[in-house]
CHARMM-style PDB file with segment names, atoms N, HN, CA, C and O in Angstrom:
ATOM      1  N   UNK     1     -30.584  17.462   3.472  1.00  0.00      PROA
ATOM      2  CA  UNK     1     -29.781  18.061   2.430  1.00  0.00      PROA
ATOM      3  C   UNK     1     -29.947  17.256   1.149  1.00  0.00      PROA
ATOM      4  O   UNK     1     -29.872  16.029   1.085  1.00  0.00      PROA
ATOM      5  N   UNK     2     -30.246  18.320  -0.148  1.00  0.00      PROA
ATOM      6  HN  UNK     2     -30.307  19.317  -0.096  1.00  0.00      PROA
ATOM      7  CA  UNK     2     -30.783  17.182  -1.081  1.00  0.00      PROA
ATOM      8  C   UNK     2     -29.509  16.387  -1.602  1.00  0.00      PROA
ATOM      9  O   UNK     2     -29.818  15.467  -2.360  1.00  0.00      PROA
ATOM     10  N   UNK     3     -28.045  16.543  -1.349  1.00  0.00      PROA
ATOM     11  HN  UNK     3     -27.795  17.290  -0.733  1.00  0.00      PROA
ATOM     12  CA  UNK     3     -27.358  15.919  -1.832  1.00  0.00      PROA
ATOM     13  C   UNK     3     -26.489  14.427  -1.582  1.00  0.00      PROA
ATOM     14  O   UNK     3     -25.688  13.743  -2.219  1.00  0.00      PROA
ATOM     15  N   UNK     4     -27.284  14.375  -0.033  1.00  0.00      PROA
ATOM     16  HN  UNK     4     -27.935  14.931   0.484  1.00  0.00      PROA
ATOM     17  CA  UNK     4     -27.087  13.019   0.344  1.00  0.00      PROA
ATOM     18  C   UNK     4     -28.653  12.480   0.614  1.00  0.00      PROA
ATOM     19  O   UNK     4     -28.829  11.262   0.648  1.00  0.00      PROA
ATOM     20  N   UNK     5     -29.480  13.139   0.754  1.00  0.00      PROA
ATOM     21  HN  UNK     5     -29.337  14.128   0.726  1.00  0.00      PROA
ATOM     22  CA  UNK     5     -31.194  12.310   0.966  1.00  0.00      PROA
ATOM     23  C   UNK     5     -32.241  12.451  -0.851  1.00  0.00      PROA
ATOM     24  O   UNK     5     -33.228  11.943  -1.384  1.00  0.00      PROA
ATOM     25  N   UNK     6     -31.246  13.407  -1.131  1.00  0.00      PROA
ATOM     26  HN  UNK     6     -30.445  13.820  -0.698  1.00  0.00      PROA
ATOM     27  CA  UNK     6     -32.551  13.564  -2.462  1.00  0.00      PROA
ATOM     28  C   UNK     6     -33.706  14.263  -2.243  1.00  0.00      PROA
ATOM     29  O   UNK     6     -34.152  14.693  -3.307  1.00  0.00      PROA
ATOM     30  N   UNK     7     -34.575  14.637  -0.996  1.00  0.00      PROA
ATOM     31  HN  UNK     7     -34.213  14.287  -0.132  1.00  0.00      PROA
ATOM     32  CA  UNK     7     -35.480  15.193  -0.898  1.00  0.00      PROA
ATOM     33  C   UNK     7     -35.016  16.394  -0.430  1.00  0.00      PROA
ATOM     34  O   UNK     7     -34.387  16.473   0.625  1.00  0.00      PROA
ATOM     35  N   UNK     8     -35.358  17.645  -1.355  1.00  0.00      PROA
ATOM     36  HN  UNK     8     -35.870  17.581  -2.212  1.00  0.00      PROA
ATOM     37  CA  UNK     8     -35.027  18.951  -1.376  1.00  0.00      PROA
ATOM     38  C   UNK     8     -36.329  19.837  -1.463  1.00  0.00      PROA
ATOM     39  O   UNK     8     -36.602  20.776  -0.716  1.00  0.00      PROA
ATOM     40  N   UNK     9     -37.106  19.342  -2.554  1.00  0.00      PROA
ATOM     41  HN  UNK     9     -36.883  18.579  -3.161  1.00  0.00      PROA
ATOM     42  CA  UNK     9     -38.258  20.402  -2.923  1.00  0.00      PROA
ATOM     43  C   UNK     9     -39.630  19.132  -2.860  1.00  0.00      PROA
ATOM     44  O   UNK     9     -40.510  19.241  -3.714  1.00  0.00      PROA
ATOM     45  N   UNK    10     -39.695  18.361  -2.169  1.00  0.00      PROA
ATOM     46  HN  UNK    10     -38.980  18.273  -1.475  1.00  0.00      PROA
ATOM     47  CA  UNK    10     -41.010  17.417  -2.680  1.00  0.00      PROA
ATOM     48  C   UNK    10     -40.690  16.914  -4.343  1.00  0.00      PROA
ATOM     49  O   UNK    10     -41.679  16.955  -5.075  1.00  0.00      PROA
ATOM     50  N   UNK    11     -39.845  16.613  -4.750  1.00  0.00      PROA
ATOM     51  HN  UNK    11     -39.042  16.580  -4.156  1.00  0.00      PROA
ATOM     52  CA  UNK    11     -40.183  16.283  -5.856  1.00  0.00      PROA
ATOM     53  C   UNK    11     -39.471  15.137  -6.229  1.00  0.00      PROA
ATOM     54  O   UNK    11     -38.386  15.148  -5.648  1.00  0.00      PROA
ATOM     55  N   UNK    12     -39.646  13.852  -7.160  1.00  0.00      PROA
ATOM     56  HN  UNK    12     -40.528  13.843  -7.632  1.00  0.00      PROA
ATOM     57  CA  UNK    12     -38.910  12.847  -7.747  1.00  0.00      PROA
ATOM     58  C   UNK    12     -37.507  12.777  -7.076  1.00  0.00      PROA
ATOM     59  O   UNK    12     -36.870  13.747  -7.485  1.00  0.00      PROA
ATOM     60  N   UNK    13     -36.867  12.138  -6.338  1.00  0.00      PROA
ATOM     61  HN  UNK    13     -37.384  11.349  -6.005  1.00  0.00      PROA
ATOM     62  CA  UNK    13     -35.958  11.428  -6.161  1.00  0.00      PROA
ATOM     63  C   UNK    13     -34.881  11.128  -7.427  1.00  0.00      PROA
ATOM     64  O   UNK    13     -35.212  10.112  -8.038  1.00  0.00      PROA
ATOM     65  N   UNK    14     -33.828  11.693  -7.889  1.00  0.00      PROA
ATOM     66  HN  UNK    14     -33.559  12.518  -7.392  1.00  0.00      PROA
ATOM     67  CA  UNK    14     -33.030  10.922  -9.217  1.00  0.00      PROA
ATOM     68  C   UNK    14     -31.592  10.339  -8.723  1.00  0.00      PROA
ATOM     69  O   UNK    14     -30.977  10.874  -7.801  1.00  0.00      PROA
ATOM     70  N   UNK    15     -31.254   9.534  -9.211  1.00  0.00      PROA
ATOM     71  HN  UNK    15     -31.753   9.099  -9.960  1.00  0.00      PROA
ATOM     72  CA  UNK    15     -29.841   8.917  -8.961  1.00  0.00      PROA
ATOM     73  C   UNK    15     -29.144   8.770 -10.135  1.00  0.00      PROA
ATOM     74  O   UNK    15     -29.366   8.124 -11.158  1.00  0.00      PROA
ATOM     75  N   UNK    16     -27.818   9.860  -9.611  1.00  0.00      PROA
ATOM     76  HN  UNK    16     -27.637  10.385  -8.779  1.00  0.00      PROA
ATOM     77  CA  UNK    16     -26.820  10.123 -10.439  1.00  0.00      PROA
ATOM     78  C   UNK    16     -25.529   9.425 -10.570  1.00  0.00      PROA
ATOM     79  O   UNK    16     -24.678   9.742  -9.739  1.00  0.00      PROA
ATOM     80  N   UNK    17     -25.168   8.407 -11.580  1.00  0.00      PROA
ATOM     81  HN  UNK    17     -25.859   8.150 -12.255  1.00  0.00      PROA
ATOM     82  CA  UNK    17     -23.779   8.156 -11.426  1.00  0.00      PROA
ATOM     83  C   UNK    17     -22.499   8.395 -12.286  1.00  0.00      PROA
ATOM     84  O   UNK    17     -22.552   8.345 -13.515  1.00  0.00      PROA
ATOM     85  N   UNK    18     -21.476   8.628 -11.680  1.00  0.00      PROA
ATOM     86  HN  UNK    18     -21.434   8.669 -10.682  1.00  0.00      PROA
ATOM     87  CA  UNK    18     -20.389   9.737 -12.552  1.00  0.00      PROA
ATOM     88  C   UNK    18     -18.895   8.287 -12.386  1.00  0.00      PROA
ATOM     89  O   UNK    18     -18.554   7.402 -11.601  1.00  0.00      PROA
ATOM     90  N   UNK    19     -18.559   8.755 -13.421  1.00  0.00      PROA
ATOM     91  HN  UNK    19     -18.837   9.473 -14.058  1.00  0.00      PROA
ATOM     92  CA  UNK    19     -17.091   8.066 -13.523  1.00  0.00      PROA
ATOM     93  C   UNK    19     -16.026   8.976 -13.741  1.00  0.00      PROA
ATOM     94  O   UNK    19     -15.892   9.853 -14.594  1.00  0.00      PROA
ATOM     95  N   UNK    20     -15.164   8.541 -12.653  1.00  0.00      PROA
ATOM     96  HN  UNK    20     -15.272   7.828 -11.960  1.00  0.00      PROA
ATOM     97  CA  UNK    20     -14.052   9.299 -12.642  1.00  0.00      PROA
ATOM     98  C   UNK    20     -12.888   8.943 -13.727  1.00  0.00      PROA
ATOM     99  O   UNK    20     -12.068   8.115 -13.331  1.00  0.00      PROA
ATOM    100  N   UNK    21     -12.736   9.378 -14.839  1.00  0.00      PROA
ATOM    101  HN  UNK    21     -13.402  10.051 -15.161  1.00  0.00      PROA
ATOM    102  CA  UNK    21     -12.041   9.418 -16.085  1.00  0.00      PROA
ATOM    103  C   UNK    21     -10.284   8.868 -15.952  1.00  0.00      PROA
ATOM    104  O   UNK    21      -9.540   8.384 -16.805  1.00  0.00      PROA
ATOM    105  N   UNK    22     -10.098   9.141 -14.744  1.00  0.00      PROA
ATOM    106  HN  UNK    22     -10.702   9.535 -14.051  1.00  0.00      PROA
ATOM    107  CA  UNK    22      -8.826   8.859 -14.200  1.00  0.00      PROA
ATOM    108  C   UNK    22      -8.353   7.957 -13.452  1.00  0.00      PROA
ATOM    109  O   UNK    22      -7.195   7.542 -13.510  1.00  0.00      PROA
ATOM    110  N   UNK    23      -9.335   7.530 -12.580  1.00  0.00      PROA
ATOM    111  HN  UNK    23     -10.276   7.868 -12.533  1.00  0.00      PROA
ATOM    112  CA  UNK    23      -9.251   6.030 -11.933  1.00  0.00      PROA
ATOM    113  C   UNK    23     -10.674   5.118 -12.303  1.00  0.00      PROA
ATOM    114  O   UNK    23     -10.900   4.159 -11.565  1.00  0.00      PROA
ATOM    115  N   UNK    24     -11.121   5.250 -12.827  1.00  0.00      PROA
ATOM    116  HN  UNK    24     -10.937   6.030 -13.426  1.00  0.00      PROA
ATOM    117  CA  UNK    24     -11.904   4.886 -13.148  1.00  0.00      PROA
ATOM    118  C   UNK    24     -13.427   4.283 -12.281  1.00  0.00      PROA
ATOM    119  O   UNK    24     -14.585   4.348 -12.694  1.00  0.00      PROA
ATOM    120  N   UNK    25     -13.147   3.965 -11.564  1.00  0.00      PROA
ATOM    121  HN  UNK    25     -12.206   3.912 -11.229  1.00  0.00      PROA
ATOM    122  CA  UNK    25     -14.247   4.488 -10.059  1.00  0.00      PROA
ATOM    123  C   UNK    25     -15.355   5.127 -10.396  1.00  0.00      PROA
ATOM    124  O   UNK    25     -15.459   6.175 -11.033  1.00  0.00      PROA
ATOM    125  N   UNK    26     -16.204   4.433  -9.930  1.00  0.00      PROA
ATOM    126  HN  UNK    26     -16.119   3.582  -9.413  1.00  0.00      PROA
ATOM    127  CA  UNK    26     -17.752   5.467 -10.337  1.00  0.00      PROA
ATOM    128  C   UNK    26     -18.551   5.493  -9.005  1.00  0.00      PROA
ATOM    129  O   UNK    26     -18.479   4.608  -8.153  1.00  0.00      PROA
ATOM    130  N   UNK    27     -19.212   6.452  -8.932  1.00  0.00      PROA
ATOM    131  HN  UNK    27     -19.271   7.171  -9.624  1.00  0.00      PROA
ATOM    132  CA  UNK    27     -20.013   7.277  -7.371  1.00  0.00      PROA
ATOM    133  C   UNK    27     -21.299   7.640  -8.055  1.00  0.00      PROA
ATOM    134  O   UNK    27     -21.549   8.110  -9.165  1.00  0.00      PROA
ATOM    135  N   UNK    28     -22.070   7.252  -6.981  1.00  0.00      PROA
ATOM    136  HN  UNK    28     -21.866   6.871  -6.079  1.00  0.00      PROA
ATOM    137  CA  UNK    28     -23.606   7.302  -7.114  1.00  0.00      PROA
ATOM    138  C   UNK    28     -24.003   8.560  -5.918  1.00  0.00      PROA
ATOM    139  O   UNK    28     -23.811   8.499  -4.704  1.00  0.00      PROA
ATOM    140  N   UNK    29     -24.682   9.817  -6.801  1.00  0.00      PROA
ATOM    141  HN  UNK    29     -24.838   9.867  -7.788  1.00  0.00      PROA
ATOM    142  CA  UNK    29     -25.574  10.544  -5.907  1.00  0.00      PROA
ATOM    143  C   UNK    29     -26.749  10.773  -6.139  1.00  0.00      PROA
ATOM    144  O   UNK    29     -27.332  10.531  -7.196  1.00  0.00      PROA
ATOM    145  N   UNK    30     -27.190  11.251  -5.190  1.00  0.00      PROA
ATOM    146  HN  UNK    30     -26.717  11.449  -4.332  1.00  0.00      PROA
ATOM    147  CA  UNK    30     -28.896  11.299  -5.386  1.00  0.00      PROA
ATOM    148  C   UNK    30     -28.921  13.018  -5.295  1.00  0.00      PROA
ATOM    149  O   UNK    30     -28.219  13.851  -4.723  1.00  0.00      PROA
ATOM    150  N   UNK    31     -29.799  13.057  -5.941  1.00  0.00      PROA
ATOM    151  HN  UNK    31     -30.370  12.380  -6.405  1.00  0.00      PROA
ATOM    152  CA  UNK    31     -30.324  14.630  -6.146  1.00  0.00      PROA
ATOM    153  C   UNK    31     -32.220  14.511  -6.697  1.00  0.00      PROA
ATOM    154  O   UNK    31     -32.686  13.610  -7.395  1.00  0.00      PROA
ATOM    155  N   UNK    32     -32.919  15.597  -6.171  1.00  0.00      PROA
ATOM    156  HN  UNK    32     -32.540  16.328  -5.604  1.00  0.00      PROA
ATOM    157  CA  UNK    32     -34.042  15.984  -6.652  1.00  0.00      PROA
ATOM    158  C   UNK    32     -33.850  15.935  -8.269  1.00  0.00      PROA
ATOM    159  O   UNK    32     -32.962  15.415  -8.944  1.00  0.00      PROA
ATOM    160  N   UNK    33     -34.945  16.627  -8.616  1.00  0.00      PROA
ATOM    161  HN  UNK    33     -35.666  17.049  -8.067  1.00  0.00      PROA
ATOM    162  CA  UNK    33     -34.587  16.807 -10.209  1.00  0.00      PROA
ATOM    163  C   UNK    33     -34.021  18.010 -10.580  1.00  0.00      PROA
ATOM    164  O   UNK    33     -33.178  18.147 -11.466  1.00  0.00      PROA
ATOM    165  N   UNK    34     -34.536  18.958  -9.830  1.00  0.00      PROA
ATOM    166  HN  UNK    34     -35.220  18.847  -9.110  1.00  0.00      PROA
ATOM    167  CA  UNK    34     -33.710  20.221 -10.551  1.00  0.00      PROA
ATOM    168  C   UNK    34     -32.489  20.334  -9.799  1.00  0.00      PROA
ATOM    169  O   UNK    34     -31.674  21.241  -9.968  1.00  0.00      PROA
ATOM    170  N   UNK    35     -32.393  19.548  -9.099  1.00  0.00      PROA
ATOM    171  HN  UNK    35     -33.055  18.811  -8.962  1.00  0.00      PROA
ATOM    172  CA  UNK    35     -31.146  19.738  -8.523  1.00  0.00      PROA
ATOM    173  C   UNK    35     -29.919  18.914  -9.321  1.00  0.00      PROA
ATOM    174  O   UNK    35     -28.740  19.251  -9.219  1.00  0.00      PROA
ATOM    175  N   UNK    36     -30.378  17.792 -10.126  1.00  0.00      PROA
ATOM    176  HN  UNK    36     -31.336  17.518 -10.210  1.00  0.00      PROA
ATOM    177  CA  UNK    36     -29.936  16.555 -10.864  1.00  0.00      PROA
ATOM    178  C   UNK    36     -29.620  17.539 -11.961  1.00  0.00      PROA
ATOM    179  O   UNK    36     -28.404  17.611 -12.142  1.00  0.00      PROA
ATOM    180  N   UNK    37     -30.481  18.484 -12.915  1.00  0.00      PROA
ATOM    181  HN  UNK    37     -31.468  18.425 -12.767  1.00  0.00      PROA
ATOM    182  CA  UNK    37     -30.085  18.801 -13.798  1.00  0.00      PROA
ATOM    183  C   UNK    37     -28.558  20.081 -13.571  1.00  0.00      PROA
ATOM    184  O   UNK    37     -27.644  20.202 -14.386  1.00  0.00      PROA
ATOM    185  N   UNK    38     -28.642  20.554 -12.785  1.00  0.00      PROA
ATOM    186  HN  UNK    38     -29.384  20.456 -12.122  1.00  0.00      PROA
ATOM    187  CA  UNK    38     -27.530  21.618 -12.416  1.00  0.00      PROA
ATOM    188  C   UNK    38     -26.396  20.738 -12.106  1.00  0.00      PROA
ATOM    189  O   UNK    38     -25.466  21.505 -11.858  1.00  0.00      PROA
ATOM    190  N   UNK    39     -25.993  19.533 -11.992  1.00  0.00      PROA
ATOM    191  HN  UNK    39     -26.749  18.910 -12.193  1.00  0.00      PROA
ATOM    192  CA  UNK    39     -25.151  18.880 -11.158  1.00  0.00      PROA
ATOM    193  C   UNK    39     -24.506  18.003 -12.539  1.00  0.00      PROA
ATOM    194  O   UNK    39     -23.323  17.676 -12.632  1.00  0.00      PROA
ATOM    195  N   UNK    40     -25.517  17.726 -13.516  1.00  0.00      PROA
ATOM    196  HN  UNK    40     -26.478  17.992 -13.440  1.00  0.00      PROA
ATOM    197  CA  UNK    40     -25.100  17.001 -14.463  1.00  0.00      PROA
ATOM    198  C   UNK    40     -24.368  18.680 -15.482  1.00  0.00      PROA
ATOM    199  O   UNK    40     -23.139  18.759 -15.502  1.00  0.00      PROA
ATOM    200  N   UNK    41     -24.813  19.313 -15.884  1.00  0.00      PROA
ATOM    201  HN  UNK    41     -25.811  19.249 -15.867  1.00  0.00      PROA
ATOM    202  CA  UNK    41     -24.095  20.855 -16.285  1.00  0.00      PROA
ATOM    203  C   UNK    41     -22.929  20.933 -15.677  1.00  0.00      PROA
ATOM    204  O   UNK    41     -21.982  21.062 -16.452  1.00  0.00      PROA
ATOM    205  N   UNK    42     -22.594  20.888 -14.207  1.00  0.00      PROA
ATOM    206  HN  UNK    42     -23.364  20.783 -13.577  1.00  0.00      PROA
ATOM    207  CA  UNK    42     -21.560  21.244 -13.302  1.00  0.00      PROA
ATOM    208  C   UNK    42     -20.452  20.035 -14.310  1.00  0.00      PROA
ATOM    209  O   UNK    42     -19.571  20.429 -15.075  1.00  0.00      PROA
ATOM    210  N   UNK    43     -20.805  18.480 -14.039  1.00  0.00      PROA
ATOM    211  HN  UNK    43     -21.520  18.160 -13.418  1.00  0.00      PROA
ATOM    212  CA  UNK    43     -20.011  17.490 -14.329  1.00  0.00      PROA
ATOM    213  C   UNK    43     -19.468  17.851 -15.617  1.00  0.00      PROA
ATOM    214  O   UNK    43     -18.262  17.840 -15.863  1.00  0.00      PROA
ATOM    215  N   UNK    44     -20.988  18.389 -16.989  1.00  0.00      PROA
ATOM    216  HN  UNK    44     -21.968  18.398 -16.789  1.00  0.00      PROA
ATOM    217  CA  UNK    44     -20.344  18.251 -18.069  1.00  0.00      PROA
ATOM    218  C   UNK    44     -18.885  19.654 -18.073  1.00  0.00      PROA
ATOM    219  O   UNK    44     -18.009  19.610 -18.936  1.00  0.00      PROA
ATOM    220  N   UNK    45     -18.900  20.465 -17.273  1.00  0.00      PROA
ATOM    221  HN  UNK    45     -19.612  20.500 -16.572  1.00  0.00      PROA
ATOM    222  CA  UNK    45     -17.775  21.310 -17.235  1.00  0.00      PROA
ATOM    223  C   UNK    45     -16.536  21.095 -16.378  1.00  0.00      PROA
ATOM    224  O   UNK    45     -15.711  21.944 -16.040  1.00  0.00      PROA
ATOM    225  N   UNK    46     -16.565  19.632 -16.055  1.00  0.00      PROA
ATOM    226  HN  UNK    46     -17.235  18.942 -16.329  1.00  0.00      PROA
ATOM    227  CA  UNK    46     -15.385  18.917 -15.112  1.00  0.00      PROA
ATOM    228  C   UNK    46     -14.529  18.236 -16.446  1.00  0.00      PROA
ATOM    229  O   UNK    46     -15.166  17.718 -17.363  1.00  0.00      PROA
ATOM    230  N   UNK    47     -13.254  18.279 -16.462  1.00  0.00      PROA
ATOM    231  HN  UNK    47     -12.736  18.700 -15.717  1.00  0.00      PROA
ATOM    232  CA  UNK    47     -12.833  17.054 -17.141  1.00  0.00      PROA
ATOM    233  C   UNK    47     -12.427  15.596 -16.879  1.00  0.00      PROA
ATOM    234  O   UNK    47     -12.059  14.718 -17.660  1.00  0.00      PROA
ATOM    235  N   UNK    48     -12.651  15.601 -15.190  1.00  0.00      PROA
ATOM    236  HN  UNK    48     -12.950  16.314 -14.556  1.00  0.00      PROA
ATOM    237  CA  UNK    48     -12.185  14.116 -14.857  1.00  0.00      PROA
ATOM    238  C   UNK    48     -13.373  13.503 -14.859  1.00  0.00      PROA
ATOM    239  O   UNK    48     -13.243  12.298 -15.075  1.00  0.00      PROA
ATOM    240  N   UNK    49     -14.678  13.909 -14.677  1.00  0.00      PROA
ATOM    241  HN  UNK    49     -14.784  14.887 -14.502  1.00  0.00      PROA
ATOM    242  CA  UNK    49     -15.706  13.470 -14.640  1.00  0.00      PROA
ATOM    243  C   UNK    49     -16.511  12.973 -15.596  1.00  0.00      PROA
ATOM    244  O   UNK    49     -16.488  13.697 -16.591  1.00  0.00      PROA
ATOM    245  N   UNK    50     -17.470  11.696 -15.746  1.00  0.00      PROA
ATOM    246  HN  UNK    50     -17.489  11.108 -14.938  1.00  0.00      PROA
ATOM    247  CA  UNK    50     -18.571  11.392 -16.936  1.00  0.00      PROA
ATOM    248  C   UNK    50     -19.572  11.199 -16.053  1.00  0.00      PROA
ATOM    249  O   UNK    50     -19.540  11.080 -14.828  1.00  0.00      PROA
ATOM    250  N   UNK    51     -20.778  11.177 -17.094  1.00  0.00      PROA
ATOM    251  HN  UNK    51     -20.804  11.274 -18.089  1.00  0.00      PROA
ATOM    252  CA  UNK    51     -21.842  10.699 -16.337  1.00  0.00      PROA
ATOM    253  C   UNK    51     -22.117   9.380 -17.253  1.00  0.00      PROA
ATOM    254  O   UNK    51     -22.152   9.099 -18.451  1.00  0.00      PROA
ATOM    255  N   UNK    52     -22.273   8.799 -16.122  1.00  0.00      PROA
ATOM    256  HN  UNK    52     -22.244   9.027 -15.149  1.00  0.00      PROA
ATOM    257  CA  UNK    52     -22.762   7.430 -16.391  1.00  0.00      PROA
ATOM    258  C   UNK    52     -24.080   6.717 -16.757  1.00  0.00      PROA
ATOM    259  O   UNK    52     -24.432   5.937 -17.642  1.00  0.00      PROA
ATOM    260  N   UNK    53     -24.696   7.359 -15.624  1.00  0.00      PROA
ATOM    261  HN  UNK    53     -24.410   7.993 -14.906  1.00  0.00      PROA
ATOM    262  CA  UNK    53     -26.338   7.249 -15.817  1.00  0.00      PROA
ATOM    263  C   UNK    53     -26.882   7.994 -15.242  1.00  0.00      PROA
ATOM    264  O   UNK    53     -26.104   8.744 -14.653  1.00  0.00      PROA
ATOM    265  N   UNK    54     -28.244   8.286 -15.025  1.00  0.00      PROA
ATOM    266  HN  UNK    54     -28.876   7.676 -15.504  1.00  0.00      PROA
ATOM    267  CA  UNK    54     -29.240   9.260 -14.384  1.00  0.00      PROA
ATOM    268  C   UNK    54     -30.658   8.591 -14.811  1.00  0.00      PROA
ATOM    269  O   UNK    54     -31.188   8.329 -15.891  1.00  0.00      PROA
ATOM    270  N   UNK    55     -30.968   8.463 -13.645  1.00  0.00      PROA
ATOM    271  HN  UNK    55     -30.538   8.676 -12.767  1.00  0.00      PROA
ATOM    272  CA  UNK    55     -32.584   7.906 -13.334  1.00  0.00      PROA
ATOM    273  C   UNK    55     -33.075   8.023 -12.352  1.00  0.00      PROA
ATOM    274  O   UNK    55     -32.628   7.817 -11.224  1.00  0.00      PROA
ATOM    275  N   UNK    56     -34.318   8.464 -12.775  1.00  0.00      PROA
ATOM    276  HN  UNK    56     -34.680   8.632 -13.692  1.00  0.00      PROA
ATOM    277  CA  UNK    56     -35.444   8.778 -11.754  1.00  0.00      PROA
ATOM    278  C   UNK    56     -35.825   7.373 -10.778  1.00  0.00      PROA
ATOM    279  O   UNK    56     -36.140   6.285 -11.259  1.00  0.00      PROA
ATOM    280  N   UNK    57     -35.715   7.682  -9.276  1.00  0.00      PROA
ATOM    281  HN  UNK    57     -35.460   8.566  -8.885  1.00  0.00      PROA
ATOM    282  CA  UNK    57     -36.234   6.832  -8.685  1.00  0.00      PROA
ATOM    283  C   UNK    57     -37.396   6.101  -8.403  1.00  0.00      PROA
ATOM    284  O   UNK    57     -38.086   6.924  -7.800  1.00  0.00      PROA
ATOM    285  N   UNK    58     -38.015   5.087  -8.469  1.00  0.00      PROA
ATOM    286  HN  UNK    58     -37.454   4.419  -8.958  1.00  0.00      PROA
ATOM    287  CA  UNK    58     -39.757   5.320  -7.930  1.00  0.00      PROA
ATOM    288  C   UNK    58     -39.750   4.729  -6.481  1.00  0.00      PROA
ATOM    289  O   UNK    58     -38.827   4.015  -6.089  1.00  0.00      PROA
ATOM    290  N   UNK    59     -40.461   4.948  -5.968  1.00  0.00      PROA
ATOM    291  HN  UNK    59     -41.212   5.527  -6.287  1.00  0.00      PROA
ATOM    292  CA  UNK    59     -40.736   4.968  -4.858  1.00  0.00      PROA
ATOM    293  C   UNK    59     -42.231   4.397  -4.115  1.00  0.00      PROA
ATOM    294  OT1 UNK    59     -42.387   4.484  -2.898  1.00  0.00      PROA
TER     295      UNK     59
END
């Protein structure tokens, strides 16, 4: 499942991390890339949520 392994389609590995605006706590997920870009869209339409960082893994 690409949302806990990252490998979904063969492609780049990215690691996503979000801060929770309210406790302040931040969580790291991994997503493919096109899966990374739909997930960062999803966050920017959350309000407890930021994104923190996003980078491609190498491997």
């Amino acid at each position: 499942m690409c949302e806990r392994s990252g490998d979904c389609s063969n492609e780049e590995t990215c690691q996503l991390v979000l801060r929770n605006e309210r406790t302040g706590m931040e969580v790291v997920e991994y997503h493919c890339k096109a899966h990374l870009v739909l997930r960062v869209w999803e966050v920017e339409q959350e309000e407890t949520l930021d994104v923190v960082d996003a980078e491609r893994l190498y491997q």
